[in-house]
PQR file of N, CA, C, O and H, with PARSE charges and radii, in Angstrom:
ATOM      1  N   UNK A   1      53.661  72.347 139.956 -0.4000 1.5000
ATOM      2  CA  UNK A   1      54.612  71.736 139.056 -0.0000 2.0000
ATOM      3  C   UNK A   1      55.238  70.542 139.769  0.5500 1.7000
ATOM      4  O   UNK A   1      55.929  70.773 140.761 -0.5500 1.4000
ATOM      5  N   UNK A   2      55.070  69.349 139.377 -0.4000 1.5000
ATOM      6  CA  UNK A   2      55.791  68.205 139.994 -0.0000 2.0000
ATOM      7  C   UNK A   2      57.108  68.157 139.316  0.5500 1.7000
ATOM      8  O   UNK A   2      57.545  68.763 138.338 -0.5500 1.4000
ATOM      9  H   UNK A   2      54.508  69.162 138.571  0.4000 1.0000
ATOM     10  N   UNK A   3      57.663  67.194 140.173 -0.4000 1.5000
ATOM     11  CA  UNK A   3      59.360  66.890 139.918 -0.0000 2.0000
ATOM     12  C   UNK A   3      59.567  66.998 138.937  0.5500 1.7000
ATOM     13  O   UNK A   3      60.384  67.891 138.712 -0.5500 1.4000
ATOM     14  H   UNK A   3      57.308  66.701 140.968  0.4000 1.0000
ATOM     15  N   UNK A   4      58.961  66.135 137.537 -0.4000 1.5000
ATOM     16  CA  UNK A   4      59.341  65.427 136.151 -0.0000 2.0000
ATOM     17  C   UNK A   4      59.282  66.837 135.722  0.5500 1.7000
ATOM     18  O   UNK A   4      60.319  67.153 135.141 -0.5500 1.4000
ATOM     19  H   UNK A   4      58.297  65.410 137.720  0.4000 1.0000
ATOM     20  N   UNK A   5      58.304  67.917 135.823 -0.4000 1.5000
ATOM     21  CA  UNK A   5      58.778  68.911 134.885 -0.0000 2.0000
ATOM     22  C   UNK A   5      59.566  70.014 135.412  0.5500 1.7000
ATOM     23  O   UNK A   5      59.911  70.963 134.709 -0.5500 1.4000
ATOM     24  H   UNK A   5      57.461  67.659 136.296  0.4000 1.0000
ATOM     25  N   UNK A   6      59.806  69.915 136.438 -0.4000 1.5000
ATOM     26  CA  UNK A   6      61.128  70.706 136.986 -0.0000 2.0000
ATOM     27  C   UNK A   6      62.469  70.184 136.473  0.5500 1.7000
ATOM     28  O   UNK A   6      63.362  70.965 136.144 -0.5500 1.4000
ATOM     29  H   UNK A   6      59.527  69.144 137.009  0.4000 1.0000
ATOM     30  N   UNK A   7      62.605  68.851 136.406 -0.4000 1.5000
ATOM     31  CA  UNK A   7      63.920  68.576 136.007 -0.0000 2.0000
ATOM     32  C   UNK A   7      63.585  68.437 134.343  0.5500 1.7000
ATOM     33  O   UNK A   7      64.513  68.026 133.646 -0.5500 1.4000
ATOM     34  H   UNK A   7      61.880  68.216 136.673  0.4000 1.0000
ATOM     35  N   UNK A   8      62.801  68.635 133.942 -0.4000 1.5000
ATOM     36  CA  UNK A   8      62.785  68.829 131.899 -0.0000 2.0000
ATOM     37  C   UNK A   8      62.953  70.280 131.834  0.5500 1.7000
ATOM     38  O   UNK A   8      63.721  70.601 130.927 -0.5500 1.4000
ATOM     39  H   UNK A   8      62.047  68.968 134.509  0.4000 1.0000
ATOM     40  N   UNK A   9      62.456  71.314 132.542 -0.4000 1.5000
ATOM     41  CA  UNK A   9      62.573  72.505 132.399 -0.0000 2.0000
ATOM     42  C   UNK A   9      64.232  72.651 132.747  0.5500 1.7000
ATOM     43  O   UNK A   9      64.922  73.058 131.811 -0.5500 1.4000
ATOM     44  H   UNK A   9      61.832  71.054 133.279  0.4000 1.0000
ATOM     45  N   UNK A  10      64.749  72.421 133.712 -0.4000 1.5000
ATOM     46  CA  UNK A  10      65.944  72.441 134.333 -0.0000 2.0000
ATOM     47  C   UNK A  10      66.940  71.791 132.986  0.5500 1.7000
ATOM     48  O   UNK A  10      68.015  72.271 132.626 -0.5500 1.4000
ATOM     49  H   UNK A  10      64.189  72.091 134.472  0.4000 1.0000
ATOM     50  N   UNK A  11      66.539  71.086 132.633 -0.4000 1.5000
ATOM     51  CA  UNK A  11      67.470  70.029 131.504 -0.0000 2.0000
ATOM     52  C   UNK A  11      67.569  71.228 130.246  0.5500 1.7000
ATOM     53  O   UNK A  11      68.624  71.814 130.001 -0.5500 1.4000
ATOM     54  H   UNK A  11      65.666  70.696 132.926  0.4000 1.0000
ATOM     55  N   UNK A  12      66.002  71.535 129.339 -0.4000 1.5000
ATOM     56  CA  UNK A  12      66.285  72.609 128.626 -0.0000 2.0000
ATOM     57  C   UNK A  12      67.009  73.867 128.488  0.5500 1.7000
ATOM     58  O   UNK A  12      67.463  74.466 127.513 -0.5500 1.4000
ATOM     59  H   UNK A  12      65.145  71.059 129.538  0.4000 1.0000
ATOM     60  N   UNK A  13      66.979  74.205 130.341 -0.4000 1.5000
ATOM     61  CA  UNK A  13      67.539  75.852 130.176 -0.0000 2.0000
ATOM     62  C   UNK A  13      69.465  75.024 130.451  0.5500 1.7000
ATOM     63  O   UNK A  13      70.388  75.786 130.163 -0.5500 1.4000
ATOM     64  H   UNK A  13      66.611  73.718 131.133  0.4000 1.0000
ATOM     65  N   UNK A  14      69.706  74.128 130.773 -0.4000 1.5000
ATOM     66  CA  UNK A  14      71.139  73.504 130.814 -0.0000 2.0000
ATOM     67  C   UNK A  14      71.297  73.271 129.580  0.5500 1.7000
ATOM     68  O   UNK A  14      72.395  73.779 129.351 -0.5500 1.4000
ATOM     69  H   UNK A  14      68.956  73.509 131.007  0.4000 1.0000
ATOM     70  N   UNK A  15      70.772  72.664 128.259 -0.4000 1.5000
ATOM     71  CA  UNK A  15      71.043  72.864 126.756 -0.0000 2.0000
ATOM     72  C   UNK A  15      71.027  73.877 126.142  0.5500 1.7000
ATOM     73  O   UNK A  15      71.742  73.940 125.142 -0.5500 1.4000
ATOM     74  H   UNK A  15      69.880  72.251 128.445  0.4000 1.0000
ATOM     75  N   UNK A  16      70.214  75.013 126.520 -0.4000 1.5000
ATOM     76  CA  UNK A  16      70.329  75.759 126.105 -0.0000 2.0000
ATOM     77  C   UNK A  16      71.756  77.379 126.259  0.5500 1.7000
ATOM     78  O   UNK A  16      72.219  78.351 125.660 -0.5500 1.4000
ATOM     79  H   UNK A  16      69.633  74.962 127.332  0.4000 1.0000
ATOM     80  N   UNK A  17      71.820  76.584 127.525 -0.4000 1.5000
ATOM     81  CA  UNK A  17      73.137  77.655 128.046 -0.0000 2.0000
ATOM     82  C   UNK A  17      74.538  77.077 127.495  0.5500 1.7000
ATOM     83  O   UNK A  17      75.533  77.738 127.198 -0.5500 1.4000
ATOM     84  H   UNK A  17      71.444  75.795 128.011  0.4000 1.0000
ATOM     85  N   UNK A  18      74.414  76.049 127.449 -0.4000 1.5000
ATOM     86  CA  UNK A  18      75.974  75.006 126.615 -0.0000 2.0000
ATOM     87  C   UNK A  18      75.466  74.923 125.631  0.5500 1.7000
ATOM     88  O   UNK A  18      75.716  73.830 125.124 -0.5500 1.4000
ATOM     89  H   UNK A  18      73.605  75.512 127.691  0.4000 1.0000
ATOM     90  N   UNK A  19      74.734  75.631 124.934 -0.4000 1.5000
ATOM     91  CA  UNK A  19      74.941  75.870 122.912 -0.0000 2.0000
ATOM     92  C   UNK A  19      75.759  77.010 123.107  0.5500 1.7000
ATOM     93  O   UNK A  19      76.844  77.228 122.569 -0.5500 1.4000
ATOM     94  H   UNK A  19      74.531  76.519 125.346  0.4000 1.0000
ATOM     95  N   UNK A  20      75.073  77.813 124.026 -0.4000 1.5000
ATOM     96  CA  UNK A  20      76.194  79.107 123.482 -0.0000 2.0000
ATOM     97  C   UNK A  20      77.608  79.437 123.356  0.5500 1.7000
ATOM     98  O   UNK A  20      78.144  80.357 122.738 -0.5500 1.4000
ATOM     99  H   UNK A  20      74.191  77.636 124.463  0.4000 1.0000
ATOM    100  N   UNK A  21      78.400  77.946 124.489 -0.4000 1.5000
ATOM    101  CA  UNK A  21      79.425  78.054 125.245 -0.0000 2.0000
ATOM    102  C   UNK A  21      80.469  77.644 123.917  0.5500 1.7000
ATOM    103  O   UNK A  21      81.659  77.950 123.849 -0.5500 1.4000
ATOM    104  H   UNK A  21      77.965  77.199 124.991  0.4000 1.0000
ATOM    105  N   UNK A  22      79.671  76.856 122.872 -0.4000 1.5000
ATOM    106  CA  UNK A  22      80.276  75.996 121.665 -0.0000 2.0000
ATOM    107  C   UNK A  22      80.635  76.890 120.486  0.5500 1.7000
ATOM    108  O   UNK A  22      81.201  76.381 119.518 -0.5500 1.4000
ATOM    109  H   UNK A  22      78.704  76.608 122.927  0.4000 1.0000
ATOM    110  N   UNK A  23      80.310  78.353 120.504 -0.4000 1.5000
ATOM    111  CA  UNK A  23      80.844  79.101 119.445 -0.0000 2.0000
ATOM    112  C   UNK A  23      82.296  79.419 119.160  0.5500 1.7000
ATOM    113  O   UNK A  23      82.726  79.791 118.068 -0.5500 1.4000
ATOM    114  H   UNK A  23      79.850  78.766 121.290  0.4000 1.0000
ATOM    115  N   UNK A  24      83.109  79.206 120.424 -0.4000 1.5000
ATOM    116  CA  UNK A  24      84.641  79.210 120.081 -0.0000 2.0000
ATOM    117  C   UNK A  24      85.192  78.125 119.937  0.5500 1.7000
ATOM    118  O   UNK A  24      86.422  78.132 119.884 -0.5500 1.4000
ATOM    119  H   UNK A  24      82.760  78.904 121.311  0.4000 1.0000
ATOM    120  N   UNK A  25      84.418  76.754 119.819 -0.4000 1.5000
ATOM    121  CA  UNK A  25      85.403  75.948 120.295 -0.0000 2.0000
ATOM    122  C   UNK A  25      85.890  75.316 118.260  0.5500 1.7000
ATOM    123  O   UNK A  25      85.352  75.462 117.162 -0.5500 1.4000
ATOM    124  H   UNK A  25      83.419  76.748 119.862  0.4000 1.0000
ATOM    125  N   UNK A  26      86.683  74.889 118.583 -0.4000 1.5000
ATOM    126  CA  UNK A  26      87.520  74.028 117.096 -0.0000 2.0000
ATOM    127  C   UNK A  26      86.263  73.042 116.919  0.5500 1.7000
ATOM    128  O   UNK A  26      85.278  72.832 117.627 -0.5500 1.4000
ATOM    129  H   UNK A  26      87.121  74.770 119.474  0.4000 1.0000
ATOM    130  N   UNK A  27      86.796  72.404 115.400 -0.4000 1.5000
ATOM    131  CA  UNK A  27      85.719  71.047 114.797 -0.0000 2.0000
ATOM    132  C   UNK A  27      86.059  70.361 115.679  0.5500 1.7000
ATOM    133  O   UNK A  27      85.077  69.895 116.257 -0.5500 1.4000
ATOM    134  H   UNK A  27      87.596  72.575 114.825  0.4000 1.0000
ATOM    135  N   UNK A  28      87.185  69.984 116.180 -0.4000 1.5000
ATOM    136  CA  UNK A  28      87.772  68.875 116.534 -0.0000 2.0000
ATOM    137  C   UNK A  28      87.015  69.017 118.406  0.5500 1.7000
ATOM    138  O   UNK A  28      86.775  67.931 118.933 -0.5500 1.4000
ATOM    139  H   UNK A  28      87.982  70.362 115.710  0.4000 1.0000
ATOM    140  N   UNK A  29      86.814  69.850 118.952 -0.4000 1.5000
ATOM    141  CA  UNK A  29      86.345  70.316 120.248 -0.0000 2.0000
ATOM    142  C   UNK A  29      84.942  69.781 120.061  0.5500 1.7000
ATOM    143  O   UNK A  29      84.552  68.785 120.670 -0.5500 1.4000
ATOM    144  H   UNK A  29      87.009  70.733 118.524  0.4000 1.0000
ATOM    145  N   UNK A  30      84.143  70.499 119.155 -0.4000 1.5000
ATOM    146  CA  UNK A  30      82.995  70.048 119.018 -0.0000 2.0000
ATOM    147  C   UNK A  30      82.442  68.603 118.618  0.5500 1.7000
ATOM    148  O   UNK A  30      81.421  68.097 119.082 -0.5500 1.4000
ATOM    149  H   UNK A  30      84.460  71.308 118.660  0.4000 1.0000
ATOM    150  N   UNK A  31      83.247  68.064 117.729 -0.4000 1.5000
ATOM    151  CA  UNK A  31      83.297  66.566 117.348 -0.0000 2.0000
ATOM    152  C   UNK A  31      83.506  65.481 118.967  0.5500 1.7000
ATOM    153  O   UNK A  31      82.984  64.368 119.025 -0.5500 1.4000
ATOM    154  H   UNK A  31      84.076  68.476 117.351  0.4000 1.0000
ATOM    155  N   UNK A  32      84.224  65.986 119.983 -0.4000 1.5000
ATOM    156  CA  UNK A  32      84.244  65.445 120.488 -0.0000 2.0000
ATOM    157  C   UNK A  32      83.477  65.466 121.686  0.5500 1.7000
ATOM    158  O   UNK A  32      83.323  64.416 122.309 -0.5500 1.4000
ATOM    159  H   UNK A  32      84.648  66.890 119.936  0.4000 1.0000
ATOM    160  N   UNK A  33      82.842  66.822 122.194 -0.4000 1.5000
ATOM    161  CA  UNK A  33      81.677  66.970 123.039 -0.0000 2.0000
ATOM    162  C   UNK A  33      80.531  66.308 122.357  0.5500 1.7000
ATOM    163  O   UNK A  33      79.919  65.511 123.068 -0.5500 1.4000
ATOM    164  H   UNK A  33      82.967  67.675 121.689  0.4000 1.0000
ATOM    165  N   UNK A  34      80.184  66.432 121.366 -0.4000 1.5000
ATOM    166  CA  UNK A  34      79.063  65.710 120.137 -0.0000 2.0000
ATOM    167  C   UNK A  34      78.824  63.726 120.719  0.5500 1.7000
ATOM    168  O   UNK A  34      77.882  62.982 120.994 -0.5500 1.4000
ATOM    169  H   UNK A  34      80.680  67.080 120.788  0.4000 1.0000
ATOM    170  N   UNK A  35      81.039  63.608 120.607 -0.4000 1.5000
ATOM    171  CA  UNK A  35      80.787  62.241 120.609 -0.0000 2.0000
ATOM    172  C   UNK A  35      80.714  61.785 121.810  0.5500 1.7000
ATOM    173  O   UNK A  35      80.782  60.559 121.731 -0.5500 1.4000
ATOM    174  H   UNK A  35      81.804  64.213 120.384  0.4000 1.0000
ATOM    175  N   UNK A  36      80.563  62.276 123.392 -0.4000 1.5000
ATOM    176  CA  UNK A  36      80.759  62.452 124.337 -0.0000 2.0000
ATOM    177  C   UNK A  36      78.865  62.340 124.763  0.5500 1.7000
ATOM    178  O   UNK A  36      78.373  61.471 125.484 -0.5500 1.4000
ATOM    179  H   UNK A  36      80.508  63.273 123.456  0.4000 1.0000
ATOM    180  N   UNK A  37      78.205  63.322 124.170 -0.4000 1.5000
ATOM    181  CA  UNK A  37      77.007  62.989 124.799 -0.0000 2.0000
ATOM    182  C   UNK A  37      76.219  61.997 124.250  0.5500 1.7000
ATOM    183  O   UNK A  37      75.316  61.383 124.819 -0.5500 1.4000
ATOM    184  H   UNK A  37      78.604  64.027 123.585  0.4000 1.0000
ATOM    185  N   UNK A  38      76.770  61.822 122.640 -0.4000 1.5000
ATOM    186  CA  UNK A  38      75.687  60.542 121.951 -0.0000 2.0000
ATOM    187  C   UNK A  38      76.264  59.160 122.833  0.5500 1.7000
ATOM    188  O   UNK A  38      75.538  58.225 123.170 -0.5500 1.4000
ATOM    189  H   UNK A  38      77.503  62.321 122.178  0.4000 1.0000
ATOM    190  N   UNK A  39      77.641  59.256 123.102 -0.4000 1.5000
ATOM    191  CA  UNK A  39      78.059  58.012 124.036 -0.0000 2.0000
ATOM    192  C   UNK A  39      77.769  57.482 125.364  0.5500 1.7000
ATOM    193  O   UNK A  39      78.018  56.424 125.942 -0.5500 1.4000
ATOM    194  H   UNK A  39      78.232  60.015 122.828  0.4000 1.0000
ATOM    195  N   UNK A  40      77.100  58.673 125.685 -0.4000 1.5000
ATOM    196  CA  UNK A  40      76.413  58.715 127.123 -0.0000 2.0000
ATOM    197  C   UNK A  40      74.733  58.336 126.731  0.5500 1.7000
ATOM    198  O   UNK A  40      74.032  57.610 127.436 -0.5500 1.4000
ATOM    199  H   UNK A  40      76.898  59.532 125.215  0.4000 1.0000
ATOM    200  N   UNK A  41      74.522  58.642 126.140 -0.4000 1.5000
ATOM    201  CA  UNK A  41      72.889  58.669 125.832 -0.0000 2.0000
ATOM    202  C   UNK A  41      73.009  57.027 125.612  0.5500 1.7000
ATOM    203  O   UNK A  41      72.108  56.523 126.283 -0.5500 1.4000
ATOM    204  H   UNK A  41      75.090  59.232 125.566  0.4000 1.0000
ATOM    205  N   UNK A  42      73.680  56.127 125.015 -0.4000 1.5000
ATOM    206  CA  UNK A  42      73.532  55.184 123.699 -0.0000 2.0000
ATOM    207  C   UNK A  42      74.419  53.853 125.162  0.5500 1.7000
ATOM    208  O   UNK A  42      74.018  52.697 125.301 -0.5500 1.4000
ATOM    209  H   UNK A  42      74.412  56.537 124.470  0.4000 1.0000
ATOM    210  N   UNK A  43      75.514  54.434 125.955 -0.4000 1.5000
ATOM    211  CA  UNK A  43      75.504  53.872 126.568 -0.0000 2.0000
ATOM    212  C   UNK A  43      74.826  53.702 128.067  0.5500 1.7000
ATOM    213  O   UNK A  43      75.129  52.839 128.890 -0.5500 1.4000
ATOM    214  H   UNK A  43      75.840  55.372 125.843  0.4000 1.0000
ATOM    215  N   UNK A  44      73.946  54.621 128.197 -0.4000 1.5000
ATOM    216  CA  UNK A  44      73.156  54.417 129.281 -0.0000 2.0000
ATOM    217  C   UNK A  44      71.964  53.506 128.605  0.5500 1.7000
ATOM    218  O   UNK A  44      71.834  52.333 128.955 -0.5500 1.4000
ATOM    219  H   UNK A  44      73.700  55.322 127.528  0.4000 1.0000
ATOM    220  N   UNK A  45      71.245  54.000 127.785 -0.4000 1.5000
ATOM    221  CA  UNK A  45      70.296  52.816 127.398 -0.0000 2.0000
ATOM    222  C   UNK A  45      70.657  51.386 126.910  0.5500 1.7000
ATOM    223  O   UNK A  45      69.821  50.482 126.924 -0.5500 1.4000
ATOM    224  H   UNK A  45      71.350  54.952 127.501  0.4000 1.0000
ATOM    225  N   UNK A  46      71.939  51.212 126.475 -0.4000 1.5000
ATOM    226  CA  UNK A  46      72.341  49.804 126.469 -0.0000 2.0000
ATOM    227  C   UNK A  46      72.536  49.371 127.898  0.5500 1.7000
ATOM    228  O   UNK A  46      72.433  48.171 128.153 -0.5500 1.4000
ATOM    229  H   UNK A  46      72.618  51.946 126.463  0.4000 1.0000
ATOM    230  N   UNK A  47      72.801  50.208 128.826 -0.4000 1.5000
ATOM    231  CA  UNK A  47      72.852  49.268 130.235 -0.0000 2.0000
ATOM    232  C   UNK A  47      71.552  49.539 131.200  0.5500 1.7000
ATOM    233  O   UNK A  47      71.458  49.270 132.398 -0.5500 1.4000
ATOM    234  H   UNK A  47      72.885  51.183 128.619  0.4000 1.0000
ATOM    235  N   UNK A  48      70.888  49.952 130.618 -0.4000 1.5000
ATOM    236  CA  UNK A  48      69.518  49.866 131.116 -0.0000 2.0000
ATOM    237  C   UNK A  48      69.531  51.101 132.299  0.5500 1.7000
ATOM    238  O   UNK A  48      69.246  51.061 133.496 -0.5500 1.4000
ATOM    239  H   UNK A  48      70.964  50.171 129.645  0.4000 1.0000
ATOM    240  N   UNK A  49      69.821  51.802 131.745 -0.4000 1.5000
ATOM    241  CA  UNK A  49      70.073  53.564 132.600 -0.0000 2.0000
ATOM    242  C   UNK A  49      71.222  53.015 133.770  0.5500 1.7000
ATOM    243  O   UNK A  49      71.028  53.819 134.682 -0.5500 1.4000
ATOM    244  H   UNK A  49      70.053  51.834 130.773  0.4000 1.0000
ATOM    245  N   UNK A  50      71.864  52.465 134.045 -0.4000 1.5000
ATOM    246  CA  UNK A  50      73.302  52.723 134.459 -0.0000 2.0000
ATOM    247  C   UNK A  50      74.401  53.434 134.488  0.5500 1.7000
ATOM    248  O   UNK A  50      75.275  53.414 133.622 -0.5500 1.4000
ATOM    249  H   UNK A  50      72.022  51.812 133.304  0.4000 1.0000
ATOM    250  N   UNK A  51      74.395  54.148 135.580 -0.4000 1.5000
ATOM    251  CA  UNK A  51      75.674  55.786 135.189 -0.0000 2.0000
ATOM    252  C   UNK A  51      76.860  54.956 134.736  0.5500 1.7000
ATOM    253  O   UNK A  51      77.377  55.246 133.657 -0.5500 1.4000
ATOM    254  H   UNK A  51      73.685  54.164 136.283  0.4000 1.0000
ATOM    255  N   UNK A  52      77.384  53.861 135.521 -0.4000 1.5000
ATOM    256  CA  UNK A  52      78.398  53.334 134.902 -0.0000 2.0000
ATOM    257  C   UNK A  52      78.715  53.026 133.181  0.5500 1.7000
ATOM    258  O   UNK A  52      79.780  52.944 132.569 -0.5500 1.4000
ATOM    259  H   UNK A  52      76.964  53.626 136.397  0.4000 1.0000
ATOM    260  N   UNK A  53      77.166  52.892 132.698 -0.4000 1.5000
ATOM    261  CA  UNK A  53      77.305  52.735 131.292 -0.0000 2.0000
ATOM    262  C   UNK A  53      77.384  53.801 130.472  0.5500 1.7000
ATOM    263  O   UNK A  53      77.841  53.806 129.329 -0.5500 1.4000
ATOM    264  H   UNK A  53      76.301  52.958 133.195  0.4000 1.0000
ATOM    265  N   UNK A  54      76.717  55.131 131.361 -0.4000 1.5000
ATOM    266  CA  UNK A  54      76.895  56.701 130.306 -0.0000 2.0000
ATOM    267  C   UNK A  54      77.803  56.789 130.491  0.5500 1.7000
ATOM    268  O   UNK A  54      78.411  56.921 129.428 -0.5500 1.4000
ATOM    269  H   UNK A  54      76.345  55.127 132.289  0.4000 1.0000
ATOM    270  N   UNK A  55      78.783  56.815 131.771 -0.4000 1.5000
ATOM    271  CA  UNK A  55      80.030  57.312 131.814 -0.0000 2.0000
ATOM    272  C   UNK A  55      81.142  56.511 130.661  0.5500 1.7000
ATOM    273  O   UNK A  55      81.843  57.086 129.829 -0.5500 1.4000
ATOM    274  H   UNK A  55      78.289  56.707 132.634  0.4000 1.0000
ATOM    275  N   UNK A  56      81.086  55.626 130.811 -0.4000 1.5000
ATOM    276  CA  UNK A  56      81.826  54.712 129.900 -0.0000 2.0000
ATOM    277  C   UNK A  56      81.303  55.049 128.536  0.5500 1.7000
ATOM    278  O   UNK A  56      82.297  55.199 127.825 -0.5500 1.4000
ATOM    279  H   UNK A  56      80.516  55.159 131.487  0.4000 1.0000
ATOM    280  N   UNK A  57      80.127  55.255 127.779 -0.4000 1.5000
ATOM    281  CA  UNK A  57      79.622  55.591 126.673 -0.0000 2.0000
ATOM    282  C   UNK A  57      80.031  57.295 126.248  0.5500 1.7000
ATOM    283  O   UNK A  57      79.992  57.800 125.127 -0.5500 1.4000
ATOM    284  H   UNK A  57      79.319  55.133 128.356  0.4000 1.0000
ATOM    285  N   UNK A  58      80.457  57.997 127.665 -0.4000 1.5000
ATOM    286  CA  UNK A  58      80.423  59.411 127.169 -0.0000 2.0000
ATOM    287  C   UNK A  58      82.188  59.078 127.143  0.5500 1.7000
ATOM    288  O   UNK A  58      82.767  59.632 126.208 -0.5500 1.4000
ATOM    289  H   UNK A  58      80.489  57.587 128.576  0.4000 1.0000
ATOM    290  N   UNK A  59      82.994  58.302 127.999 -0.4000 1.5000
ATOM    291  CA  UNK A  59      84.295  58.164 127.543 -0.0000 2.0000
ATOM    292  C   UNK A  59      84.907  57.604 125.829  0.5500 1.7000
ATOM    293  O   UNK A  59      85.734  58.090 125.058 -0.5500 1.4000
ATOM    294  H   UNK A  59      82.524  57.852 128.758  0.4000 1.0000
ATOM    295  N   UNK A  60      84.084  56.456 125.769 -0.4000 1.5000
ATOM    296  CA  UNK A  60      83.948  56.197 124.307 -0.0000 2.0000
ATOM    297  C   UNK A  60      84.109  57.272 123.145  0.5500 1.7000
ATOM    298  O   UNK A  60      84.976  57.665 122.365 -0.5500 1.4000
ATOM    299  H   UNK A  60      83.412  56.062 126.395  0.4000 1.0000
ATOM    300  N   UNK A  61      82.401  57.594 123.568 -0.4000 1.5000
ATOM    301  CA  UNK A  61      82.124  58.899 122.276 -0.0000 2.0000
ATOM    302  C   UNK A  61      83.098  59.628 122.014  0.5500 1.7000
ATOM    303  O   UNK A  61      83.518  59.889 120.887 -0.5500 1.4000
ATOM    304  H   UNK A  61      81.697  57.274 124.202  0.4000 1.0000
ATOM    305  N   UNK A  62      83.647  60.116 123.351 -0.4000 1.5000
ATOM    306  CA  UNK A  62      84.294  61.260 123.414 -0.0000 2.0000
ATOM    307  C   UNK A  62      85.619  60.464 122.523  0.5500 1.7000
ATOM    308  O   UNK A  62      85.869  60.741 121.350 -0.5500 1.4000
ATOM    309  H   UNK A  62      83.306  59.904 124.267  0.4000 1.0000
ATOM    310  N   UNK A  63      86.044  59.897 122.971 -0.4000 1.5000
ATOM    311  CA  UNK A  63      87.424  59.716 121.901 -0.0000 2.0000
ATOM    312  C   UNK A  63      87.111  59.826 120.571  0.5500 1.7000
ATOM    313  O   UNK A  63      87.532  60.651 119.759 -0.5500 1.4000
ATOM    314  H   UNK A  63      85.841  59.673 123.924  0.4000 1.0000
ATOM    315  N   UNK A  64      86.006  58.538 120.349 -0.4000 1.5000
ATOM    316  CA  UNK A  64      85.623  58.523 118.979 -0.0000 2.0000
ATOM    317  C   UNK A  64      85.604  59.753 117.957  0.5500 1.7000
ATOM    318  O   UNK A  64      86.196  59.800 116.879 -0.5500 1.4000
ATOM    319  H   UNK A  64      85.665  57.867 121.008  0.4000 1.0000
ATOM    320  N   UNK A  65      84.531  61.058 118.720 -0.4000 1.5000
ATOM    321  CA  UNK A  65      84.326  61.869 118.519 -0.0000 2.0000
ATOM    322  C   UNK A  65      85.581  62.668 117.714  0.5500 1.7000
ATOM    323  O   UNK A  65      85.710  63.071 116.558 -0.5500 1.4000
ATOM    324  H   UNK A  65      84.050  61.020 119.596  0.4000 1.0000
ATOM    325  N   UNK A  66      86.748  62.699 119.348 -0.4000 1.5000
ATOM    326  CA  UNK A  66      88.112  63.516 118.710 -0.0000 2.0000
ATOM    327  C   UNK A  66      88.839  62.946 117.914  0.5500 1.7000
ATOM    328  O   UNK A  66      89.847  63.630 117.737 -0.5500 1.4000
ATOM    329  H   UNK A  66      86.643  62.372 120.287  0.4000 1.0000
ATOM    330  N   UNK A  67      88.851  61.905 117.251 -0.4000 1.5000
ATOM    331  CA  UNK A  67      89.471  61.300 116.136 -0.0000 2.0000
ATOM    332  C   UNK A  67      88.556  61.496 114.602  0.5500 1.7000
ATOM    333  O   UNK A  67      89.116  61.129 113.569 -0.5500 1.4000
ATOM    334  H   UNK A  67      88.032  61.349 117.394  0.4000 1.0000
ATOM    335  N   UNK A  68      87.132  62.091 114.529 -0.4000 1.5000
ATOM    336  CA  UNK A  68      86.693  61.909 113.782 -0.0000 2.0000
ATOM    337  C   UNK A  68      87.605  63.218 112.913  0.5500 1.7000
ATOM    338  O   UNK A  68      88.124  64.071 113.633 -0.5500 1.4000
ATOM    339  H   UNK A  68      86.678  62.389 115.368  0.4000 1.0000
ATOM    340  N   UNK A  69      87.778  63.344 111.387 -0.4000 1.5000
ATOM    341  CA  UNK A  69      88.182  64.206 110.938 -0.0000 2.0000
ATOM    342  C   UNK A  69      89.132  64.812 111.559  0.5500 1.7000
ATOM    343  O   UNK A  69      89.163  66.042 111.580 -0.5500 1.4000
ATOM    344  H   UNK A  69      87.356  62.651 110.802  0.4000 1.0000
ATOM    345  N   UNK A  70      90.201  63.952 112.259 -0.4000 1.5000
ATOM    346  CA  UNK A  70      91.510  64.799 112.973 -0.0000 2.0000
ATOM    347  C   UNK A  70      92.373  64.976 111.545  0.5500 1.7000
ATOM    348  O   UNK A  70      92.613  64.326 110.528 -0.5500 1.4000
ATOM    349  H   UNK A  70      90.176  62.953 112.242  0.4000 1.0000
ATOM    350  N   UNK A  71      92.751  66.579 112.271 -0.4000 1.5000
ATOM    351  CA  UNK A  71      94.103  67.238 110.941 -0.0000 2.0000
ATOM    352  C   UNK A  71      95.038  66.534 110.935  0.5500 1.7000
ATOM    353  O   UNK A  71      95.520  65.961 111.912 -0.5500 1.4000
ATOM    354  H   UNK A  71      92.556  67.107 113.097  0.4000 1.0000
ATOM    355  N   UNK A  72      95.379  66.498 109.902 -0.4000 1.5000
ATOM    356  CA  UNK A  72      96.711  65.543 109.375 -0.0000 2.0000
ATOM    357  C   UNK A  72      97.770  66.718 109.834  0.5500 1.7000
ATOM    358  O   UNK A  72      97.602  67.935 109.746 -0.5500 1.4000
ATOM    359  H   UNK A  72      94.988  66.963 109.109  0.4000 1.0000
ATOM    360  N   UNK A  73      98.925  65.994 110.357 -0.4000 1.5000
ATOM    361  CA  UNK A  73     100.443  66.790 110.495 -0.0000 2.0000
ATOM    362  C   UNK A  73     101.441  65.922 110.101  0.5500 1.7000
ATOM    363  O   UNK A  73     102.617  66.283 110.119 -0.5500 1.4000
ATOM    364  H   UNK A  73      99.061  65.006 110.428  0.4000 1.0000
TER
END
């Protein structure tokens, strides 16, 4: 088994263990982990795989995310 499928195998069983972790959490929890990894994904490929750009893209999302459908008080 070379590297590339050690770390895809490694990546799957890590998605698959943080689905389960998401059954307690609020809309508003999930909306914002949601907007947290599409912001990481969307800003790493706009900077041409740059952590500086996922990180900044998963900071983004993530707000975005927790504002989407926030409860009115």
């Amino acid at each position: 088994m070379n590297t590339k499928q050690i770390a895809a195998r490694l990546a799957l069983a890590t998605a698959m263990l943080s689905l389960g972790a998401c059954s307690s959490m609020s809309a508003q929890d999930k909306n914002t982990a949601i907007g947290a990894g599409v912001g990481a994904v969307a800003g790493s490929v706009l900077t041409g795989g740059s952590t500086t750009g996922a990180v900044g893209g998963a900071v983004v999302g993530g707000v975005i995310g927790n504002q989407v459908n926030k409860p009115r008080r």
